[in-house]
FIKOL-381819 format. One record per residue: residue number from 1; residue in three letters; y negated, z, x negated of N, C-alpha, C, CB in turn. Coordinates in steps of 0.2 Angstrom, whole numbers, padded with zeros to 4 digits. Glycine has a CB too. Example, Ala and Ser with C-alpha at 12.3 -4.5 7.8 and 13.67 -1.06 7.14 Angstrom:
1/ALA/0028/0039/-0066/0022/0039/-0062/0016/0039/-0066/0022/0045/-0057 .
2/SER/0011/0035/-0064/0005/0036/-0068/0000/0039/-0064/0003/0029/-0070 .
//
This chain:
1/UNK/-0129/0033/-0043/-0125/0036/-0038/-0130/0040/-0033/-0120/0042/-0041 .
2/UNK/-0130/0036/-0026/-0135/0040/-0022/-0132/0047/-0019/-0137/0036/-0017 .
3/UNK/-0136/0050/-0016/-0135/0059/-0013/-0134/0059/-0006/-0143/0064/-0014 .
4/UNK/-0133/0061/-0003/-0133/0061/0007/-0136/0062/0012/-0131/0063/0009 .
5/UNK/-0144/0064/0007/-0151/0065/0010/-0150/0059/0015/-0159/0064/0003 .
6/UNK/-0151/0053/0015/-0150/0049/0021/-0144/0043/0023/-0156/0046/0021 .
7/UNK/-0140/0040/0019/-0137/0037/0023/-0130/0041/0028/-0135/0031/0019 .
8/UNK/-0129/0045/0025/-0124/0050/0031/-0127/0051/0035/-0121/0057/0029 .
9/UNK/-0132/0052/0037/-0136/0053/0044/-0134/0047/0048/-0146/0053/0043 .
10/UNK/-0135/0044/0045/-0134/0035/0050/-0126/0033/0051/-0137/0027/0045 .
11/UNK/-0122/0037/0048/-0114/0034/0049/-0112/0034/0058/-0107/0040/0045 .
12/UNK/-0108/0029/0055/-0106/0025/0063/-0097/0028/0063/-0107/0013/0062 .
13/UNK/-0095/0026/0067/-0087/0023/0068/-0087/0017/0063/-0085/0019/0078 .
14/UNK/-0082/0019/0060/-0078/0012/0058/-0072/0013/0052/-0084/0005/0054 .
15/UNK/-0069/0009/0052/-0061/0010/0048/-0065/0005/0042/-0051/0007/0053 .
16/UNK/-0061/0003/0037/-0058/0008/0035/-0061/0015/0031/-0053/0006/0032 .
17/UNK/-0056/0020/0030/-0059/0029/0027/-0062/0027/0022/-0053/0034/0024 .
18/UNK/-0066/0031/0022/-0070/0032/0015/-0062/0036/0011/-0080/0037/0017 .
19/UNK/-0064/0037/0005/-0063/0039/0000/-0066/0046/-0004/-0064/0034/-0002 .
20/UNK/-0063/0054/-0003/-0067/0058/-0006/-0064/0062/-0011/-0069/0062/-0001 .
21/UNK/-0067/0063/-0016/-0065/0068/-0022/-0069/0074/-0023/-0065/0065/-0027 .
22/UNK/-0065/0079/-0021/-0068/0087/-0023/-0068/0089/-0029/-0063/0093/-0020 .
23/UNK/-0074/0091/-0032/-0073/0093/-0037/-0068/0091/-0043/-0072/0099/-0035 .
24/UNK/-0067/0085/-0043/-0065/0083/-0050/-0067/0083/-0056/-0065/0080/-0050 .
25/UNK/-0062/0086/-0062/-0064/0090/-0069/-0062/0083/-0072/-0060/0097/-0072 .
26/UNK/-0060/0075/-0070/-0059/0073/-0078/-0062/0066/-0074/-0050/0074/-0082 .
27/UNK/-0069/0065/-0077/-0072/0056/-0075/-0065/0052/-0075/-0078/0052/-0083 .
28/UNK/-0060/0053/-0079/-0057/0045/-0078/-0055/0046/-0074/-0052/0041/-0081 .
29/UNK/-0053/0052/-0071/-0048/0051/-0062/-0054/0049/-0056/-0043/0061/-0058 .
30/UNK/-0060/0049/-0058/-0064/0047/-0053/-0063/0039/-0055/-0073/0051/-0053 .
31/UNK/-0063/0035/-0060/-0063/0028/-0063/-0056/0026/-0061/-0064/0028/-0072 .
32/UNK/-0051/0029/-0060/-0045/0027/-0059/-0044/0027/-0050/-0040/0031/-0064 .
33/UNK/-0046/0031/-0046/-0048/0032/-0042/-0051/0026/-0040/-0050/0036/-0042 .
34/UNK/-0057/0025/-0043/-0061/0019/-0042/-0058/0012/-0040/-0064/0018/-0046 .
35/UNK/-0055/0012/-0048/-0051/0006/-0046/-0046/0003/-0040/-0049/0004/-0050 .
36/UNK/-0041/0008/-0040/-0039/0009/-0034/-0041/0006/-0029/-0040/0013/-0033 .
37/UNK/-0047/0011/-0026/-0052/0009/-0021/-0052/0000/-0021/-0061/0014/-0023 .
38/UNK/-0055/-0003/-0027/-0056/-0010/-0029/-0048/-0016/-0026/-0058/-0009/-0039 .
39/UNK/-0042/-0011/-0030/-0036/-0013/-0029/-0035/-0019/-0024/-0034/-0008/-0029 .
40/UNK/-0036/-0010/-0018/-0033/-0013/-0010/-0041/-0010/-0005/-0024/-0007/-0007 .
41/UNK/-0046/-0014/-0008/-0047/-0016/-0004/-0055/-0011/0000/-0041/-0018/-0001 .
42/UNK/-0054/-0004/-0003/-0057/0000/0000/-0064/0002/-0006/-0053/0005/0001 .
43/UNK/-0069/0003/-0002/-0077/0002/-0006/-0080/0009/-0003/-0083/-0006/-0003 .
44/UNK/-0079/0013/0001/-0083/0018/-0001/-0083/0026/-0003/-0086/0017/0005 .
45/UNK/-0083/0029/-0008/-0082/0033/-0011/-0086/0039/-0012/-0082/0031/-0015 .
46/UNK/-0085/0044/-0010/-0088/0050/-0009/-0086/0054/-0015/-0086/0054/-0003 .
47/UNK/-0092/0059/-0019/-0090/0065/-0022/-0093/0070/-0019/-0091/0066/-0030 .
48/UNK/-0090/0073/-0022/-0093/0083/-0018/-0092/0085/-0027/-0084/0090/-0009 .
49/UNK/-0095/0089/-0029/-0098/0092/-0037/-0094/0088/-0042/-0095/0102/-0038 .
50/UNK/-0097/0081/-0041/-0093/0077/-0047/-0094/0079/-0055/-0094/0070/-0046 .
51/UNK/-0089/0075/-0060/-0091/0076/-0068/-0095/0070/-0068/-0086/0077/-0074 .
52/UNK/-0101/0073/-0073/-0105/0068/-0076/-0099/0062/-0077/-0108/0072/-0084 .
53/UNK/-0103/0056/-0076/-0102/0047/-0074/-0107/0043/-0077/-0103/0044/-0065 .
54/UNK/-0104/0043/-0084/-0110/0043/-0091/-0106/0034/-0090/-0110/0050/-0102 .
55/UNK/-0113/0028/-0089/-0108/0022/-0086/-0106/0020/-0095/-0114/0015/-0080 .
56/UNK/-0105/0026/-0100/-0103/0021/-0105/-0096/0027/-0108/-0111/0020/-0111 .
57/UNK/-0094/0032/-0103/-0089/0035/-0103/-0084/0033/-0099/-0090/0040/-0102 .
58/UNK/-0079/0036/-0100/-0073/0037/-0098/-0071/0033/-0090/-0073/0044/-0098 .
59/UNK/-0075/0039/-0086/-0074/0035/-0078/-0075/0026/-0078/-0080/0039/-0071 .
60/UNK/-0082/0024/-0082/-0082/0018/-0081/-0078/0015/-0087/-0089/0015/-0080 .
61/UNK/-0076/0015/-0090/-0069/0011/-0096/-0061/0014/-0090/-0069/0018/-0108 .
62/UNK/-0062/0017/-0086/-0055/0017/-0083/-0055/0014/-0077/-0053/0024/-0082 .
63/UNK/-0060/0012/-0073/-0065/0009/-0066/-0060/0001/-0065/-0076/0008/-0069 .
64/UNK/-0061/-0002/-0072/-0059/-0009/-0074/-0064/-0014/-0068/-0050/-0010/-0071 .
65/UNK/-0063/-0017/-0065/-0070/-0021/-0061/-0072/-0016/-0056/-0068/-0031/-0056 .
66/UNK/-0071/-0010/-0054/-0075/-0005/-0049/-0080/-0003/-0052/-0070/0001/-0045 .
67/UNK/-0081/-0005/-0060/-0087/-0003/-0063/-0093/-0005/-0060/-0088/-0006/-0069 .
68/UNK/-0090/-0013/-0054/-0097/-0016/-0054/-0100/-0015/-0046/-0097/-0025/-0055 .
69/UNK/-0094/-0012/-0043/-0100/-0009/-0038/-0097/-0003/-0034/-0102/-0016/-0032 .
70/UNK/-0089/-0002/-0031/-0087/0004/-0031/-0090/0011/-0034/-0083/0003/-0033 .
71/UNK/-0090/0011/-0040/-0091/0016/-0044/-0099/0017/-0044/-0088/0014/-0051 .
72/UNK/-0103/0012/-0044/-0110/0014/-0046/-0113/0015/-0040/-0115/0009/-0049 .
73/UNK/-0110/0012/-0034/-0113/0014/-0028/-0110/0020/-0026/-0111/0008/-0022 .
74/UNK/-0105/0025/-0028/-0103/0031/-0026/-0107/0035/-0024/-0100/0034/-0030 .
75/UNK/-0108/0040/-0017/-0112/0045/-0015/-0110/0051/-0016/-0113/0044/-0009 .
76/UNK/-0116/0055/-0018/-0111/0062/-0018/-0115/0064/-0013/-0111/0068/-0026 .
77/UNK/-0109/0072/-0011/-0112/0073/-0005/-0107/0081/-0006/-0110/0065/0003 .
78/UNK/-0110/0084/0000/-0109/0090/0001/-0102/0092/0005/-0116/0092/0004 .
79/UNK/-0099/0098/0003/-0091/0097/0006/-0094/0099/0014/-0084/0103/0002 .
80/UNK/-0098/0102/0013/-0100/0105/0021/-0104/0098/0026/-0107/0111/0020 .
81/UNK/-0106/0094/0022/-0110/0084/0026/-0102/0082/0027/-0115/0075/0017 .
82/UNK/-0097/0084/0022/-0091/0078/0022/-0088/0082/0029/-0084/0078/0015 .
83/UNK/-0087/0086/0030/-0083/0090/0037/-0085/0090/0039/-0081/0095/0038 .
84/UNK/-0093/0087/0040/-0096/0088/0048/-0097/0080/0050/-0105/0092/0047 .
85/UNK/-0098/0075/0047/-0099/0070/0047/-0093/0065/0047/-0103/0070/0042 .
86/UNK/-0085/0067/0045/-0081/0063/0047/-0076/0068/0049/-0080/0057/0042 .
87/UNK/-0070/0059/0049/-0063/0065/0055/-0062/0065/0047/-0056/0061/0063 .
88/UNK/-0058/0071/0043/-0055/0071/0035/-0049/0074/0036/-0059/0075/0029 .
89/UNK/-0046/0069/0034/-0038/0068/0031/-0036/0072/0024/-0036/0060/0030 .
90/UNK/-0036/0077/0022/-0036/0082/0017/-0027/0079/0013/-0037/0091/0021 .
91/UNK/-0027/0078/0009/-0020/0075/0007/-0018/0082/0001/-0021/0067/0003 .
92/UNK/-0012/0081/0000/-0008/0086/-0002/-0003/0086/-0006/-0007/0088/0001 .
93/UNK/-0001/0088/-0008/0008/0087/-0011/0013/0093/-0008/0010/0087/-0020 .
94/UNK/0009/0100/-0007/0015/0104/-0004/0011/0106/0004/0017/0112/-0009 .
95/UNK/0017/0105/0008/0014/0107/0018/0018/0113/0018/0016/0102/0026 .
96/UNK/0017/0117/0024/0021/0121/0027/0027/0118/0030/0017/0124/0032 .
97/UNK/0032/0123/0032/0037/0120/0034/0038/0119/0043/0043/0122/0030 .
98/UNK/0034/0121/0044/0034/0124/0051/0029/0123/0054/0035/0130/0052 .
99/UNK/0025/0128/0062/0023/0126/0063/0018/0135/0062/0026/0121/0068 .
100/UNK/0024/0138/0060/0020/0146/0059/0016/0145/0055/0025/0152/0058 .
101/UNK/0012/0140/0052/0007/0140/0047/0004/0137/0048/0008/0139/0042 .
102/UNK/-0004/0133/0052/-0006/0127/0054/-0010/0124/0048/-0010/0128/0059 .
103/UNK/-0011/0127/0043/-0013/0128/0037/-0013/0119/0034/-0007/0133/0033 .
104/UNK/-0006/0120/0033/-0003/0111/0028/0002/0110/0033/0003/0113/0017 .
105/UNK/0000/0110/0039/0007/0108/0043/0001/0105/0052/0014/0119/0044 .
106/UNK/0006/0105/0054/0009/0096/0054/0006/0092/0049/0007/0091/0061 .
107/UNK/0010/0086/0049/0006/0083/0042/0008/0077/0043/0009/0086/0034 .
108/UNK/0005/0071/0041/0008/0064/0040/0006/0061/0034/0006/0060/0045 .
109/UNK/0011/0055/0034/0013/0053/0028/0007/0047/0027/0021/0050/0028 .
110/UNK/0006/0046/0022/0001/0040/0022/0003/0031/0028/0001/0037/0013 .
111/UNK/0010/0032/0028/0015/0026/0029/0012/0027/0039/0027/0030/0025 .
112/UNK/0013/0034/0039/0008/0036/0047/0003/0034/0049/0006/0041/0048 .
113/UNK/-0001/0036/0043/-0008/0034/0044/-0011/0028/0043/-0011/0037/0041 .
114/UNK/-0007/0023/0040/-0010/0016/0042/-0007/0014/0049/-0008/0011/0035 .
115/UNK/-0003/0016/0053/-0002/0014/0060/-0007/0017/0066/0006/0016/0062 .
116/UNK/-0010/0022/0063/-0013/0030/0068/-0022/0028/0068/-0011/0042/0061 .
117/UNK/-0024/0026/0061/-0028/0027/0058/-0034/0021/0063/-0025/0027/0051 .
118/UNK/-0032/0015/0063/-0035/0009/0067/-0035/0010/0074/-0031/0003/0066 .
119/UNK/-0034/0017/0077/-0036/0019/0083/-0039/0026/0083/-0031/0019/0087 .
120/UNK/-0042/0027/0077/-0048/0033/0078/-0054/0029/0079/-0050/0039/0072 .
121/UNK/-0058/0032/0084/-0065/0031/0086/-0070/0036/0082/-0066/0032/0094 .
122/UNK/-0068/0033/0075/-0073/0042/0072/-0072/0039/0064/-0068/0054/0074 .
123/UNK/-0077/0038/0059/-0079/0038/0053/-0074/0041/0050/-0085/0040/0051 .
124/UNK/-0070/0041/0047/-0064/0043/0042/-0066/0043/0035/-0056/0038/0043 .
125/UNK/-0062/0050/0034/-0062/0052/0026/-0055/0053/0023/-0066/0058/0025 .
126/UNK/-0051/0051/0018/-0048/0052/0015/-0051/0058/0010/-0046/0047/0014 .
127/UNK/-0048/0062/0010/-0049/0069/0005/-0045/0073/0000/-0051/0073/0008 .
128/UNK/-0047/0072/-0006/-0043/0071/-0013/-0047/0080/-0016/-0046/0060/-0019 .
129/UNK/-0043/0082/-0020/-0043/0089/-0020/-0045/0088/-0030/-0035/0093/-0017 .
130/UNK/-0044/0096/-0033/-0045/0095/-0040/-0038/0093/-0044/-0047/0102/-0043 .
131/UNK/-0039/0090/-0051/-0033/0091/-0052/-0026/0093/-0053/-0034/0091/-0054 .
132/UNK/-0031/0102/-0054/-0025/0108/-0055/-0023/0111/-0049/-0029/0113/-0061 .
133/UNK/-0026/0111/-0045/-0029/0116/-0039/-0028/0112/-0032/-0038/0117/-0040 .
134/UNK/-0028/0106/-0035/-0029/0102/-0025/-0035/0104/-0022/-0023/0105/-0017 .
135/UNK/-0036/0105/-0017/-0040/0107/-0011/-0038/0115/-0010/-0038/0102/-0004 .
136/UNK/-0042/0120/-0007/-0040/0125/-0008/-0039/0126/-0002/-0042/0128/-0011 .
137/UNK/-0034/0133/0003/-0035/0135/0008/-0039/0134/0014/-0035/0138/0008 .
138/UNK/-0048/0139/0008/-0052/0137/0013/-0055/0130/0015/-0057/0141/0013 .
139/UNK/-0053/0125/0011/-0056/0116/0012/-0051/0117/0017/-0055/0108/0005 .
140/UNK/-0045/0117/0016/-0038/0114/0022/-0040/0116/0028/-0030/0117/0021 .
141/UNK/-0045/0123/0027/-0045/0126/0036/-0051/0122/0038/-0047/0134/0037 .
142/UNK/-0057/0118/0033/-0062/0113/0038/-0059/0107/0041/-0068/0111/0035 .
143/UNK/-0054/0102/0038/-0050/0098/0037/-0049/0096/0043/-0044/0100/0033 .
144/UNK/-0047/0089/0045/-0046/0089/0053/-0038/0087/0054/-0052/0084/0057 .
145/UNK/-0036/0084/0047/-0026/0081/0047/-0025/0081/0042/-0023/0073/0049 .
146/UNK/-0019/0084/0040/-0015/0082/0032/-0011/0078/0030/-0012/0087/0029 .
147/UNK/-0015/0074/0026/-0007/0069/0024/-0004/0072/0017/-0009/0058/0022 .
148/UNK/0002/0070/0017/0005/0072/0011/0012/0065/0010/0008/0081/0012 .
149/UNK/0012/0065/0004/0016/0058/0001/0025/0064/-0001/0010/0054/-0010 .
150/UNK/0028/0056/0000/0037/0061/0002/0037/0059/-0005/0045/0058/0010 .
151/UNK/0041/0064/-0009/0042/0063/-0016/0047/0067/-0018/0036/0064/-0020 .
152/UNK/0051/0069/-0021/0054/0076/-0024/0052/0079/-0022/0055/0079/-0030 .
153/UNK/0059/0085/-0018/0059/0092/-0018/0056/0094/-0026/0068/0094/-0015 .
154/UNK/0061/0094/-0030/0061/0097/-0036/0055/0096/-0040/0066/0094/-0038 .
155/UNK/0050/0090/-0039/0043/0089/-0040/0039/0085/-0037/0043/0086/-0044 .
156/UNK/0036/0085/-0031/0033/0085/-0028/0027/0082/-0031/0034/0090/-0025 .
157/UNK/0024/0085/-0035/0015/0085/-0037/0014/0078/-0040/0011/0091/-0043 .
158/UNK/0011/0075/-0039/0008/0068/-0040/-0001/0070/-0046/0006/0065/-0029 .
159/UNK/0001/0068/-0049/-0007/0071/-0054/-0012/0066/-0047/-0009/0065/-0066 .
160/UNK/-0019/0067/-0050/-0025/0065/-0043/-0026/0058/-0043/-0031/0067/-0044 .
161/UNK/-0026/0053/-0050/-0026/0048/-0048/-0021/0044/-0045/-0028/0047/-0052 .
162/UNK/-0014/0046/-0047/-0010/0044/-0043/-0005/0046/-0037/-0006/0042/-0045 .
163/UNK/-0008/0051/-0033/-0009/0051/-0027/-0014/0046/-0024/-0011/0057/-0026 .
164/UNK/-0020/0047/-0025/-0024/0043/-0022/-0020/0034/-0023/-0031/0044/-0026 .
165/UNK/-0019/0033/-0028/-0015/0026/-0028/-0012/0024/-0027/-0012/0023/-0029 .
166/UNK/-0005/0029/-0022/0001/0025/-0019/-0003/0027/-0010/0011/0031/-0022 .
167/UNK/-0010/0033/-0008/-0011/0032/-0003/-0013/0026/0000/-0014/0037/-0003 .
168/UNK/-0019/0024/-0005/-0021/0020/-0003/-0019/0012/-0004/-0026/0022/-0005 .
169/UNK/-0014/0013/-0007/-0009/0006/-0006/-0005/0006/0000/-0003/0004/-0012 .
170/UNK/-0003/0012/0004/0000/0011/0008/-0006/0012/0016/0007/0017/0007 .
171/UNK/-0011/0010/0014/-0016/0012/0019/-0020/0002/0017/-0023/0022/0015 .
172/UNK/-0016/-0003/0014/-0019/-0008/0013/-0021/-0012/0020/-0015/-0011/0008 .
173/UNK/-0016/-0011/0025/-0016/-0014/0030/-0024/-0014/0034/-0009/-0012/0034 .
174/UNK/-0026/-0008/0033/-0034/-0007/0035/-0038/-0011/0032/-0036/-0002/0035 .
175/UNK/-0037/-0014/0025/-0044/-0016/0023/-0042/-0024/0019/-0048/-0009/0017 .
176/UNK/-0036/-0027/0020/-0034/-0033/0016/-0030/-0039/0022/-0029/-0030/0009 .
177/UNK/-0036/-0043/0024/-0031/-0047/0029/-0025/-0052/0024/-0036/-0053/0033 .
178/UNK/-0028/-0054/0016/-0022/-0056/0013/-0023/-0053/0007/-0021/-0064/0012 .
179/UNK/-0018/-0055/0003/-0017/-0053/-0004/-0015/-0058/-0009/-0013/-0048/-0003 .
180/UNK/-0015/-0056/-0016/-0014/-0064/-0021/-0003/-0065/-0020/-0018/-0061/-0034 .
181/UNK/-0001/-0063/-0016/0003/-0064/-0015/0005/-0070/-0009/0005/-0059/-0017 .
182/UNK/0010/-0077/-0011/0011/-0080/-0006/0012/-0077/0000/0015/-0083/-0007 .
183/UNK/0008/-0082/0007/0014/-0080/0012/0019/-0084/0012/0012/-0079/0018 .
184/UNK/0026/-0078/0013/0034/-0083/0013/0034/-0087/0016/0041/-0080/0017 .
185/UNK/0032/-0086/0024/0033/-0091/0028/0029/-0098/0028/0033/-0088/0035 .
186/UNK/0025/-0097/0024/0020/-0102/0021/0024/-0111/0017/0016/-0096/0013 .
187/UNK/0030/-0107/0011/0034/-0111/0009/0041/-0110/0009/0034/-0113/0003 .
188/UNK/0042/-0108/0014/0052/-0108/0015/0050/-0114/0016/0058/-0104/0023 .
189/UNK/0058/-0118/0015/0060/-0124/0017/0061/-0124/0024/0065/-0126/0013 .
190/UNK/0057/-0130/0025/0060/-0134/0032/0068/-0132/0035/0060/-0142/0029 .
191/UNK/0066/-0132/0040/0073/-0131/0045/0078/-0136/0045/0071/-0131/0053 .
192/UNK/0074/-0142/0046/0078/-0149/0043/0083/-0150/0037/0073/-0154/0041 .
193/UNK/0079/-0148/0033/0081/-0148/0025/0087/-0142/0024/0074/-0146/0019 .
194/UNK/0086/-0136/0028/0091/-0131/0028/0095/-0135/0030/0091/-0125/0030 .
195/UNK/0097/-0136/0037/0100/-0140/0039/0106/-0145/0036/0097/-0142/0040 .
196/UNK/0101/-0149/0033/0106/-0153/0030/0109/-0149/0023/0101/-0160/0029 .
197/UNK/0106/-0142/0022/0111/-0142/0015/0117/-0138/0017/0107/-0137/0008 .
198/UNK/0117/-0135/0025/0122/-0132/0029/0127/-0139/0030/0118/-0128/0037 .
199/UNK/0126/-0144/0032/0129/-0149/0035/0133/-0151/0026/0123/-0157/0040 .
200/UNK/0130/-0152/0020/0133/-0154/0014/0139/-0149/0012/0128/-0155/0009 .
201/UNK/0139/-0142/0015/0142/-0137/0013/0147/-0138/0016/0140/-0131/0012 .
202/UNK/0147/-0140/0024/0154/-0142/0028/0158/-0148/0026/0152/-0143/0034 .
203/UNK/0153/-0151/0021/0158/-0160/0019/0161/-0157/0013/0151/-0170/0016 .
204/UNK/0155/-0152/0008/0159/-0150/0002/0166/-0146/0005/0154/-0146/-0002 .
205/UNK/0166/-0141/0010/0172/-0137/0013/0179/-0141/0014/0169/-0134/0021 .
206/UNK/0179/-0147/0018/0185/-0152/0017/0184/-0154/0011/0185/-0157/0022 .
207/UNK/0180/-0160/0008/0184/-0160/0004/0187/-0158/-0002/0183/-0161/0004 .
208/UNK/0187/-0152/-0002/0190/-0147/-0004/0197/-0145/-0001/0186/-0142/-0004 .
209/UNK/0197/-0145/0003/0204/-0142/0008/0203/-0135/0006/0215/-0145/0006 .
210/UNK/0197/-0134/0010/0197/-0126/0011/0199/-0124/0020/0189/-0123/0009 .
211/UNK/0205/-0119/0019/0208/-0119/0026/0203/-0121/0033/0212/-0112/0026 .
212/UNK/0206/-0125/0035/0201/-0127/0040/0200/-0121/0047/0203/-0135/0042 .
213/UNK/0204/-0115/0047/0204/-0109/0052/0199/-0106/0049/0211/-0105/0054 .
214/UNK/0198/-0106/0042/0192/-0101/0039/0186/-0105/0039/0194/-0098/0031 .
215/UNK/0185/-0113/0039/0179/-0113/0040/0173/-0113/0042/0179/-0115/0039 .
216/UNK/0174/-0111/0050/0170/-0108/0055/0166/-0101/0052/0175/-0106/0061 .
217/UNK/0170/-0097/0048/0170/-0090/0045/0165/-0091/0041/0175/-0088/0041 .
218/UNK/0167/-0095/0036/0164/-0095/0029/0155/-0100/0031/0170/-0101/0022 .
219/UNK/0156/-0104/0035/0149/-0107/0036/0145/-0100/0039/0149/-0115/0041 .
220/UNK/0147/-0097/0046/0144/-0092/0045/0140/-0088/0044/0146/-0091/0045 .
221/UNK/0146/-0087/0036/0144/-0083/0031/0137/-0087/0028/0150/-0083/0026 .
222/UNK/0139/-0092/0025/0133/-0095/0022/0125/-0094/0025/0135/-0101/0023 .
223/UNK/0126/-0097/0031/0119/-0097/0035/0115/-0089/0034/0122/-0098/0044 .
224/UNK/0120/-0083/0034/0118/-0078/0034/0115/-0075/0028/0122/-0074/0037 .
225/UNK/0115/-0078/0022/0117/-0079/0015/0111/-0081/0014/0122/-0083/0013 .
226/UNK/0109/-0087/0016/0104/-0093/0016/0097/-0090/0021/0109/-0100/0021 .
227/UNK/0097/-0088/0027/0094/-0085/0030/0091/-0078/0027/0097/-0084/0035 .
228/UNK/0096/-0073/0024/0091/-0068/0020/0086/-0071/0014/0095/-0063/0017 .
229/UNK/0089/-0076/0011/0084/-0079/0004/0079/-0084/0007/0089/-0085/-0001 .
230/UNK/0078/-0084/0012/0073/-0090/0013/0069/-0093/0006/0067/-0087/0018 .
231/UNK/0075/-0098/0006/0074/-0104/0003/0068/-0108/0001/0077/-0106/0006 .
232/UNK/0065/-0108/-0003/0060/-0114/-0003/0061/-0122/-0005/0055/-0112/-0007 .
233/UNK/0058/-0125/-0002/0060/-0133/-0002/0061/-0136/-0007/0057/-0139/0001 .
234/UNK/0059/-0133/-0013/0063/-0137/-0019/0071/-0132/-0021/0057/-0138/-0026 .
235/UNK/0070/-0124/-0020/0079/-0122/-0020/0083/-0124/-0015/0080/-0114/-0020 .
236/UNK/0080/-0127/-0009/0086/-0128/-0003/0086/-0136/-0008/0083/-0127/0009 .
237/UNK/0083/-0141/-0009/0083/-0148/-0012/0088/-0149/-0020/0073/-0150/-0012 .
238/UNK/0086/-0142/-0024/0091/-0144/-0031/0097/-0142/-0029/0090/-0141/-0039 .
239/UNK/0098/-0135/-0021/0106/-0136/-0020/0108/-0138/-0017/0109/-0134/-0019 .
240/UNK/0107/-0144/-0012/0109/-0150/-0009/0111/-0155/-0016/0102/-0152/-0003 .
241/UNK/0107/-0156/-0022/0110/-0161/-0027/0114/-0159/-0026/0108/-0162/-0032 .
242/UNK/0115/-0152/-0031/0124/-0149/-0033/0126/-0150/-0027/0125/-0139/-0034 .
243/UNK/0128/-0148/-0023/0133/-0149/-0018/0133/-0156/-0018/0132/-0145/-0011 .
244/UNK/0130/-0161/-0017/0133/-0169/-0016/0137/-0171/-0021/0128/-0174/-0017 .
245/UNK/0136/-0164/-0030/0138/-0170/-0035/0145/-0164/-0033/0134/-0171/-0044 .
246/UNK/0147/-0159/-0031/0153/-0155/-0032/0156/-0160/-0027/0153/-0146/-0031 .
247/UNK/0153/-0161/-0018/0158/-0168/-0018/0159/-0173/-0019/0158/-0170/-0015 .
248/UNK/0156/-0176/-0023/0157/-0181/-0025/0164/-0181/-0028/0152/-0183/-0028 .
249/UNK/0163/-0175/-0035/0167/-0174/-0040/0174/-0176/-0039/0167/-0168/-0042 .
250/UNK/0177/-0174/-0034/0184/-0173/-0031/0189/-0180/-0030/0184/-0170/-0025 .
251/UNK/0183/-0186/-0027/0183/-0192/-0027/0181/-0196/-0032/0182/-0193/-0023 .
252/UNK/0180/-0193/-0036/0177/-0197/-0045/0186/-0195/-0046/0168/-0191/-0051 .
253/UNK/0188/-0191/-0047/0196/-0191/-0052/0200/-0190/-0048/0197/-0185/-0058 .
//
């Protein structure tokens, strides 16, 4: 873990936020944190008076593959380098409700700050507090924005590593152009192929003697039906079979 004798001197502009933990008391929430970071996409990690990171303890057995370079590359750095040196987003679970407090108030949601965030001209820090304690008053007053996650009135607090986890998933759009999931529009089926399973539902519709003043309705229906599922070409293709054999059936007996 290096210190911030020199590469904070050199920080530039650039998205996405680094990653900061105050005074954290338990290594695995820095390891779980980590992975995180690894999750969606984000690599650079800041402590201010971290716990010992014994790489055969806790934080790394909780890290999972941020063991291999997230974690070891972590900088610790001074809360006074972190407030001077970036714009810091101080996160939270309780704000003010108003404006008679500037404290924890205005505030935005993480859901904000991935739309807000890709137009600062200034190094960003996301800034994560103690366990028990959060961030205290006097951190919030160096702080430059507070995000806070919408959760229960009735419970509100989020432990530290999972704050950080649902922030930084909802902050993905900054650091992941894909992900291990398909894109939809990749394999919907063909327009053709819908098509034609729209056209088999109208042959199935007669021959049925389904009232023919409602079949305008019911195809409608369908299309809207069909259009939220976007289909892929082998579900739009086994229910074109069905439907040929349910018309068929009628003229079989």
């Amino acid at each position: 873990m290096s210190d911030d004798s020199s590469e904070t001197d050199g920080i530039t502009s650039r998205t996405p936020p680094a990653v900061a933990v105050v005074d954290a008391q338990s290594p695995g929430n820095v390891g779980t944190i980590a992975r995180a970071m690894k999750n969606f996409g984000f690599t650079d990690l800041l402590l201010v008076d971290p716990p010992d990171l014994d790489p055969d303890g806790e934080a790394y057995g909780f890290a999972g593959h941020a063991r291999e370079d997230v974690l070891p590359n972590a900088e610790e750095i001074g809360f006074d380098r972190l407030a001077q040196a970036y714009h810091t987003i101080g996160c939270t679970a309780v704000t003010n409700e108003d404006d008679r407090s500037h404290m924890r108030f205005p505030y935005s949601t993480p859901a904000d700050l991935a739309e807000r965030l890709p137009t600062v001209e200034a190094p960003t820090a996301l800034v994560f507090g103690r366990e028990r304690v959060g961030l205290t008053n006097e951190e919030l007053a160096r702080i430059d924005e507070i995000c806070s996650i919408p959760a229960s009135a009735d419970y509100p607090v989020l432990n530290l590593g999972q704050a950080a986890t649902v922030t930084l998933y909802e902050l993905r759009s900054l650091t992941l152009e894909e992900t291990q999931l398909p894109d939809v529009e990749r394999v919907r089926a063909p327009e053709g192929t819908v098509d034609r399973l729209y056209d088999q539902w109208a042959a199935l519709l007669e021959e049925i003697n389904h009232p023919e003043e409602k079949r305008d309705k019911t195809m409608r229906m369908l299309r809207r039906v069909y259009g939220r599922a976007d289909l892929t070409e082998r579900e739009a293709n086994t229910l074109l079979g069905l439907l040929r054999r349910a018309t068929e059936r009628p003229a079989e007996d």
